[in-house]
C-alpha positions as CSV (number, residue, x, y, z in Angstrom):
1,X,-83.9,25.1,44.5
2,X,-81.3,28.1,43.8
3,X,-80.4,28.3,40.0
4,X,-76.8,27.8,40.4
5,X,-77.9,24.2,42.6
6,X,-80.2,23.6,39.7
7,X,-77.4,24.5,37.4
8,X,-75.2,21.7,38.7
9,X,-77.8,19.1,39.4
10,X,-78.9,19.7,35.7
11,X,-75.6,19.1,34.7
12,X,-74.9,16.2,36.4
13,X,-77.4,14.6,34.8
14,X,-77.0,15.1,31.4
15,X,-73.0,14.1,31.5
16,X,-74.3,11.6,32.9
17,X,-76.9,10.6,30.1
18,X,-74.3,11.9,27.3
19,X,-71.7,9.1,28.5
20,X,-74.4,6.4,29.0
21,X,-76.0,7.6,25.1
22,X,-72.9,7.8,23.6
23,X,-71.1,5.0,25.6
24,X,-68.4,7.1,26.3
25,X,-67.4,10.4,27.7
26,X,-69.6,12.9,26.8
27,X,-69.7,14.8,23.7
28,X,-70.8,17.7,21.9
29,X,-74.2,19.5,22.4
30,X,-75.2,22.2,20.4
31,X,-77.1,25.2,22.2
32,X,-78.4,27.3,19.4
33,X,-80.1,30.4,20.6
34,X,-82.4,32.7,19.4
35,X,-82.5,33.8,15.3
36,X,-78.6,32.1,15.3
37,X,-79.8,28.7,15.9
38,X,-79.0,27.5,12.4
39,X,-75.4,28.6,12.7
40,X,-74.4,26.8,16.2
41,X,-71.0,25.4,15.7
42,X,-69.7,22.2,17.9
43,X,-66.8,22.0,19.8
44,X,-63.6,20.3,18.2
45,X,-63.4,16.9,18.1
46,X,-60.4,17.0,19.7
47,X,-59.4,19.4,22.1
48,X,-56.0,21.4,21.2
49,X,-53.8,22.3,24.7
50,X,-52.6,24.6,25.5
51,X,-55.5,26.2,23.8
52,X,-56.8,29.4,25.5
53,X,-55.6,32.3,24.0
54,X,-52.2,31.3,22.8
55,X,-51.2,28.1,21.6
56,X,-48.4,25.9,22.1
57,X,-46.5,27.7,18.4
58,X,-47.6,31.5,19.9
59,X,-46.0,30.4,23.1
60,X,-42.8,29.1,21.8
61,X,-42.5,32.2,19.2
62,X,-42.7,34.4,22.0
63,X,-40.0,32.2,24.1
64,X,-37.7,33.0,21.4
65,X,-38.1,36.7,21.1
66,X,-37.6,37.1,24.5
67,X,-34.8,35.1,24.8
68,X,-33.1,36.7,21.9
69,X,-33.6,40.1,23.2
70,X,-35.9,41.2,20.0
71,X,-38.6,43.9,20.6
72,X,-41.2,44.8,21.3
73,X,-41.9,41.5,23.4
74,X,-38.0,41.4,25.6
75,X,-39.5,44.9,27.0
76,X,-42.8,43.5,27.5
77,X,-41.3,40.3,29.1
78,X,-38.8,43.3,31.7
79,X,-42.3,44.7,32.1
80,X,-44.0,41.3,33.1
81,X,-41.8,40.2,35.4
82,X,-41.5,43.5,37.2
83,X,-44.6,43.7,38.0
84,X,-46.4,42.4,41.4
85,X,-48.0,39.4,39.7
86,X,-44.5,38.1,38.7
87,X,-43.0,37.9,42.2
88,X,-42.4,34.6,44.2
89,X,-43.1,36.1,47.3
90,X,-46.6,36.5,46.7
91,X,-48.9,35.0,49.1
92,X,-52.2,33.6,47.6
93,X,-55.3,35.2,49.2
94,X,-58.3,33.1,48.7
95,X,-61.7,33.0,50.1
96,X,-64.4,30.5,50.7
97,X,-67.0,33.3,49.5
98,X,-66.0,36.1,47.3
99,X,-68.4,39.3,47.5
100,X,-68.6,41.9,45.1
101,X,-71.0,44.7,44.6
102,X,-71.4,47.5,42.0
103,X,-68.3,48.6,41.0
104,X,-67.0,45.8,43.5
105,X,-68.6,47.7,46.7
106,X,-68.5,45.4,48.9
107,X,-65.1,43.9,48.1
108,X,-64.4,41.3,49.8
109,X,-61.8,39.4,48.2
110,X,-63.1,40.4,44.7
111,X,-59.6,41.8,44.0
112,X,-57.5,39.2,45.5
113,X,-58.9,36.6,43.4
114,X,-58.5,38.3,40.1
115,X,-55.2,39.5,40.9
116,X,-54.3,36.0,42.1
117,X,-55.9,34.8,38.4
118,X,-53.4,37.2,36.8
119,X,-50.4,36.2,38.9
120,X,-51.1,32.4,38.4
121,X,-51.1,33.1,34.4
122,X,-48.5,35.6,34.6
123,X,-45.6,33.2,36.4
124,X,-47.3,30.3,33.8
125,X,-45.6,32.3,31.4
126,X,-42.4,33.5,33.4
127,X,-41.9,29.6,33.9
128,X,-42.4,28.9,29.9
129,X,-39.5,31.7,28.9
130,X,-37.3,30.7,31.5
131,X,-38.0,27.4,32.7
132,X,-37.3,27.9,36.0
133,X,-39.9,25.6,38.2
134,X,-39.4,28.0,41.1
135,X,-42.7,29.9,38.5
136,X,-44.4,27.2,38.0
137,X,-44.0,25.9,41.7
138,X,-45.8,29.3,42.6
139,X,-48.7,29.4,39.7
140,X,-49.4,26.0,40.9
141,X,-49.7,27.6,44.4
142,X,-52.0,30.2,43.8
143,X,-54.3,27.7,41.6
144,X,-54.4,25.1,44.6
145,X,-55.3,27.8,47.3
146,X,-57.7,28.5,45.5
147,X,-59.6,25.1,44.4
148,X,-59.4,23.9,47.8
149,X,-61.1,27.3,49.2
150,X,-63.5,28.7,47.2
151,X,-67.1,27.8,47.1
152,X,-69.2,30.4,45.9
153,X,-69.5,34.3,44.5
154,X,-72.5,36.6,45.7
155,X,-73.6,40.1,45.5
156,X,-74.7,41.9,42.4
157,X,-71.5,41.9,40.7
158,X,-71.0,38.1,41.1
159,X,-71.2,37.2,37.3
160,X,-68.6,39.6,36.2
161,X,-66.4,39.0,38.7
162,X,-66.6,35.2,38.0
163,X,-66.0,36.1,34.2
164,X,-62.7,38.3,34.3
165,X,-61.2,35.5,37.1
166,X,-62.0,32.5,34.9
167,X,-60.8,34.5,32.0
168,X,-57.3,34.2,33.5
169,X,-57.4,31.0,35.5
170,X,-57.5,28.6,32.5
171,X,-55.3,30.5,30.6
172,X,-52.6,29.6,33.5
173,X,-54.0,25.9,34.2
174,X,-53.8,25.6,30.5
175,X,-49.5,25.6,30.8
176,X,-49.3,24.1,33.9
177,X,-51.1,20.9,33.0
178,X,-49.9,20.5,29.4
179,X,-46.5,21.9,29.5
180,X,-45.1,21.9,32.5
181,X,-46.9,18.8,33.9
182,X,-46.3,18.4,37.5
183,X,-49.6,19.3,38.9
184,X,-51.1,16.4,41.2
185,X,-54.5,18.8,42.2
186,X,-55.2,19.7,38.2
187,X,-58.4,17.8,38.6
188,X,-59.8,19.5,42.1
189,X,-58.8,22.8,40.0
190,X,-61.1,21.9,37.6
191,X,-63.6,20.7,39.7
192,X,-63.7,24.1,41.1
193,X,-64.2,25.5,37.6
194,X,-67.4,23.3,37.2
195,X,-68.7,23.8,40.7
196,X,-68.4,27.4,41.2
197,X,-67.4,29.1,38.4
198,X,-70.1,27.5,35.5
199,X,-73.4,28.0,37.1
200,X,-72.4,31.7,37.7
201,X,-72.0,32.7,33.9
202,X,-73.6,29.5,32.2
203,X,-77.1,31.4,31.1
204,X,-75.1,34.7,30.1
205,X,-76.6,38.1,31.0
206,X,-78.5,40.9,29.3
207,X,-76.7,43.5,31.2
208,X,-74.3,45.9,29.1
209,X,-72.6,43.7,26.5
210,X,-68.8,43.9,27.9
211,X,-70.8,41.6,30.8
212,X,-71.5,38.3,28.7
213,X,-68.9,38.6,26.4
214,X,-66.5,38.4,29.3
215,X,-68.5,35.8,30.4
216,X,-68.5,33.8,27.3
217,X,-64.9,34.1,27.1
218,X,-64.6,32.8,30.8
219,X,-66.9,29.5,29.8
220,X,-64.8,29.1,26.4
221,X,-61.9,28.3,28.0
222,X,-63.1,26.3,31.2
223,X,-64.7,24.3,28.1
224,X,-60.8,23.6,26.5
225,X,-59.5,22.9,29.9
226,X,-62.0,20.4,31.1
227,X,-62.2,18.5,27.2
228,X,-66.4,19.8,27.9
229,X,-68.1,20.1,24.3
230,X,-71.8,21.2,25.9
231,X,-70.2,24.3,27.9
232,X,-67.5,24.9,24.9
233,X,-70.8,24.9,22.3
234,X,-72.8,26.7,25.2
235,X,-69.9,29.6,24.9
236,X,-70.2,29.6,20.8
237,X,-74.1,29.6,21.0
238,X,-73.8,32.9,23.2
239,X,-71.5,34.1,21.3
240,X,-73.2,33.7,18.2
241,X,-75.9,36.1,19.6
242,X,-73.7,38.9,21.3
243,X,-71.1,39.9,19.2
244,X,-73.8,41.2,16.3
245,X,-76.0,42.7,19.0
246,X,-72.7,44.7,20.8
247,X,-70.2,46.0,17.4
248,X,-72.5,47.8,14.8
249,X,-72.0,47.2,10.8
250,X,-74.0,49.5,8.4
251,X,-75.3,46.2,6.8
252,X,-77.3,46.2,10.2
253,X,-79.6,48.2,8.6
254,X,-80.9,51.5,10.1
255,X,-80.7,50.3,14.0
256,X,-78.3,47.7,15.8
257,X,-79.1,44.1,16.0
258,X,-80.6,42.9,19.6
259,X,-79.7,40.0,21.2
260,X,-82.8,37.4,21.2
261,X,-84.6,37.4,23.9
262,X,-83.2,40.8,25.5
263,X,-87.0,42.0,25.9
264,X,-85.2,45.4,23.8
265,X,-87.3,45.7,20.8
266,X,-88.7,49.4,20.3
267,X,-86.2,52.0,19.0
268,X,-86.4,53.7,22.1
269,X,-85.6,50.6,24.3
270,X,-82.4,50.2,21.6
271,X,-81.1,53.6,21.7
272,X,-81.7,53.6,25.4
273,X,-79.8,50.6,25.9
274,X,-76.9,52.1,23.3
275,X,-76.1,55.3,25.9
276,X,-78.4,57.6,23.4
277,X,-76.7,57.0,21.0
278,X,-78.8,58.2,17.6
279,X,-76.4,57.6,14.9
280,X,-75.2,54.4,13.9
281,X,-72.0,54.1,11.8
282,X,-70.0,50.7,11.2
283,X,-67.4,50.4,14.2
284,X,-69.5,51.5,16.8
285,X,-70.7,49.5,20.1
286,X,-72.9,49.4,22.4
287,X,-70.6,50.7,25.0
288,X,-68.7,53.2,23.1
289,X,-71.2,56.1,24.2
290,X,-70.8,55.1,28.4
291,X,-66.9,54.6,27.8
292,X,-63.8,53.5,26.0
293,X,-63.0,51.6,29.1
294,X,-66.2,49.2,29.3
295,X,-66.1,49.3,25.5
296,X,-62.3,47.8,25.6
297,X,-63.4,44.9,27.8
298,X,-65.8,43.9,25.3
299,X,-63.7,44.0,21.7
300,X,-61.3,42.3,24.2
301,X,-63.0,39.4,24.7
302,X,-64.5,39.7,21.8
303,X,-60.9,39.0,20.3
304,X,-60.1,36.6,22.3
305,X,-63.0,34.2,21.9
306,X,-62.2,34.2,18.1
307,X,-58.2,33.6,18.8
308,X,-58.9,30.4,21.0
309,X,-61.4,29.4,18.4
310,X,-58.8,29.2,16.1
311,X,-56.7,27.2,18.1
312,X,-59.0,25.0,19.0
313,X,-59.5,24.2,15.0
314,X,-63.1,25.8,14.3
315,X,-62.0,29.6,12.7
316,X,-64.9,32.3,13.3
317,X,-62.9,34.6,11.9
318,X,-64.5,34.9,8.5
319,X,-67.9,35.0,10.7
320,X,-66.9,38.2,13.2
321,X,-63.5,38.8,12.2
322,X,-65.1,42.4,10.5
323,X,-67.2,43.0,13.2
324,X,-63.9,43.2,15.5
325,X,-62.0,45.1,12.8
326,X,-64.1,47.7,12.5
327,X,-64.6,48.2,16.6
328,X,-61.0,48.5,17.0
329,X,-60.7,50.9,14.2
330,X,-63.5,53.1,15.3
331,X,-62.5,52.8,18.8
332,X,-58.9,53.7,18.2
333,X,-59.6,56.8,16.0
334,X,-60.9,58.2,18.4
335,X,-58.8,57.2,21.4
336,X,-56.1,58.9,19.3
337,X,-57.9,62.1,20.1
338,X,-56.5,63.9,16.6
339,X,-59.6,65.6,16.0
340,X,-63.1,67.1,17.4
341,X,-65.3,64.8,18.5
342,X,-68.9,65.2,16.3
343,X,-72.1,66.4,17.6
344,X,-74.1,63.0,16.4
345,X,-71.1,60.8,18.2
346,X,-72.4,60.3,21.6
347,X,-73.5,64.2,22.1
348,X,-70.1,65.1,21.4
349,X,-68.3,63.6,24.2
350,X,-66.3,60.6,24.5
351,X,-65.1,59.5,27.9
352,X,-61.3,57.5,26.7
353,X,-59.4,54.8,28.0
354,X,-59.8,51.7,26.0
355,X,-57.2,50.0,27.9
356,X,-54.2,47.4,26.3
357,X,-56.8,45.6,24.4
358,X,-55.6,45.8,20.8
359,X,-52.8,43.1,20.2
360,X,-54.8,40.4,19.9
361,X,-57.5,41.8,17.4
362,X,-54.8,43.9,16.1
363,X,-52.3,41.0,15.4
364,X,-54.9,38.7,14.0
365,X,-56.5,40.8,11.7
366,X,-53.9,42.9,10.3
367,X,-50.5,41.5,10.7
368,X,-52.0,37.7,10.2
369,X,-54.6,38.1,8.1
370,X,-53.5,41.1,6.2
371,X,-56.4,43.7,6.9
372,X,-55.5,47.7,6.7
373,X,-55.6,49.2,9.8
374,X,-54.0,52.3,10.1
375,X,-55.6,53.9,13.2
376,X,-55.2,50.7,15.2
377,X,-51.7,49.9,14.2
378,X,-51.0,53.8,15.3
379,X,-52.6,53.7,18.9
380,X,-51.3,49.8,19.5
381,X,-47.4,50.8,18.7
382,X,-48.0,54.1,20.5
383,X,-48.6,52.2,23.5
384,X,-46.4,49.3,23.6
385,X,-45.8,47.3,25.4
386,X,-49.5,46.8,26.7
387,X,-49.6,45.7,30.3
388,X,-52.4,44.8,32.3
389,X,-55.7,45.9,33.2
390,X,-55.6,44.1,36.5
391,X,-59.0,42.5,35.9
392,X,-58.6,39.8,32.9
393,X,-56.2,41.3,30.0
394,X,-52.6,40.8,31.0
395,X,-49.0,40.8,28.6
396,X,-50.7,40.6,25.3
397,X,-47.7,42.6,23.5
398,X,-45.7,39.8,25.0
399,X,-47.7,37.3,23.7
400,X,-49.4,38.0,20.1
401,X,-47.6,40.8,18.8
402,X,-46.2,40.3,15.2
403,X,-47.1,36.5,16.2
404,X,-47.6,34.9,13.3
405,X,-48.2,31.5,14.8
């Protein structure tokens, strides 16, 4: 049987034994992992919506800015809706089998369907500033074509692909169910989510870490939108693991923390595995000596794993709130590219481009929670607003900046 049949017979099963158990729907199941086992946390009783990276308060801050012209977030809202995922003459472009390879070679409809993903959560919010249901009309659109196409992802790149497009989709299902409300094929939309998205990112990876964490974020929110505690806790429990093992702390002691069962356990197989890197100071990831970029998509769903947390009532913060701090500072020094690079920092060159990554991390931890950070504020108002990466981050100067929500 192929793992991702197994995956769904498997779960089949035990919502069905959970609801017969438990008469009732099912509920939470703990899947600690490795040396974190101890510290698994269960989903909320109670499922907060919308509740995937901004929250019914953040939304309706950001409504107001925009409507009364305040910056930054009325030029970030002029930048969202001039840009291609905004308009209402897009055509949705799905596939019954999307195929991506390395670097998404093959790609065959690999970029559709993430830019789709985008456009469905960008016109989510382009209906909630304006409340004009020609938006919501179109997110729901894009969300149907796709829930009564898809079927499967393949090729090597499957997983990640699967990550950053379920990164966006419930993000945008999340307003359209809740808020707006008019959405007769919600549930086929999140049958899709179970069917084909789940078993592709369920069991995580132990490729580089930007891989699972944007996979972790993916299965995080499918978990709010379909009210599932054992893939919400599966999400934590993978979590737990990976954020340690990918953003370094001197408390580490003198080599980075592995994630269990990663088969890395020499100091060659770490450093290896760390891009060469010799030198461990707090702030540093596991990405940071390949490339800003790769290392961006990590701290960025690194941040927003911990924001829907929040929302959804169980705060991590305290638990890997430092960890993202200290990423985003490290990162951001040097992105800032104000002074020579070190000979013990990746051999002295650093390859840039973090991305518009910071707002989230930036607004929880500094503006929110009052945490210095000076090289971070610097490089996230030097680039405002933040757009999109066109693969899973999208309008986040729009949406979190000076939020205090």
């Amino acid at each position: 049987m192929r793992p991702k049949v197994l995956y769904r017979a498997v779960a089949t099963a035990l919502t069905a034994l959970l609801a017969a158990t438990a008469g009732g729907p099912a509920s939470a199941v703990p899947v600690p992992e490795g040396d974190q086992a101890e510290a698994a946390v269960l989903a909320p009783a109670t499922f907060v919506h919308p509740g995937v990276g901004s929250s019914r308060a953040q939304l309706d801050f950001m409504r107001s800015k925009v409507l009364a012209n305040a910056q930054p977030w009325k030029a970030a809202y002029d930048q969202m809706m001039a840009s291609k995922y905004a308009q209402l003459s897009r055509v949705p472009r799905p596939r019954a089998v999307v195929e991506c390879g390395p670097y998404s070679n093959p790609n065959n409809g690999c970029t559709d369907e993430r830019e789709d993903a985008i456009a469905a959560y960008t016109l989510s919010l382009a209906w909630y500033v304006t409340r004009d249901n020609r938006y919501a009309s179109k997110a729901i659109e894009l969300m149907d074509a796709w829930s009564n196409t898809i079927r499967d992802h393949t090729n090597s790149n499957a997983p990640l692909q699967t990550a950053w497009s379920a990164s966006s989709w419930p993000k945008a299902a999340e307003i359209m169910k809740h808020v707006y409300g008019n959405w007769p094929n919600s549930g086929r939309f999140g049958t899709m989510l179970r069917n084909v998205y789940v078993p592709e990112i369920f069991n995580g990876s132990n490729s580089n870490g930007n891989w699972e964490l944007s996979m972790i974020e993916a299965l995080q929110g499918i978990g709010v939108f379909l009210e599932d505690k054992p893939i919400y806790d599966k999400a934590i429990a993978l979590y737990r693991n990976r954020v340690p093992a990918f953003v370094y702390l001197s408390s580490d002691g003198a080599l980075p923390r592995t994630k269990p069962g990663d088969g890395r356990d020499t100091r060659d197989e770490i450093i290896g595995y760390w891009h060469g890197q010799t030198t461990f100071v707090t702030g540093l990831t596991q990405e940071t000596c390949r490339d800003f970029t790769h290392t961006g998509y990590g701290i960025s769903a690194i941040s927003h794993v911990l924001e829907t947390s929040r929302i959804q009532g169980i705060d991590l913060y305290p638990e890997f709130g430092e960890r993202l701090r200290q990423a985003l500072g490290f990162q951001s020094r040097w992105e800032r590219n104000l002074e020579p690079v070190p000979s013990w920092l990746c051999k002295g060159t650093l390859h840039r481009g973090l991305g518009p990554i910071t707002e989230v991390g930036f607004n929880a931890m500094s503006f929110r929670l009052g945490h210095a950070m000076a090289n971070t504020q610097a490089l996230t108002e030097s680039r405002r607003p933040a757009g999109s990466n066109n693969l899973f981050v999208a309008w986040e100067t729009l949406t979190h900046a000076s939020n205090p929500s």
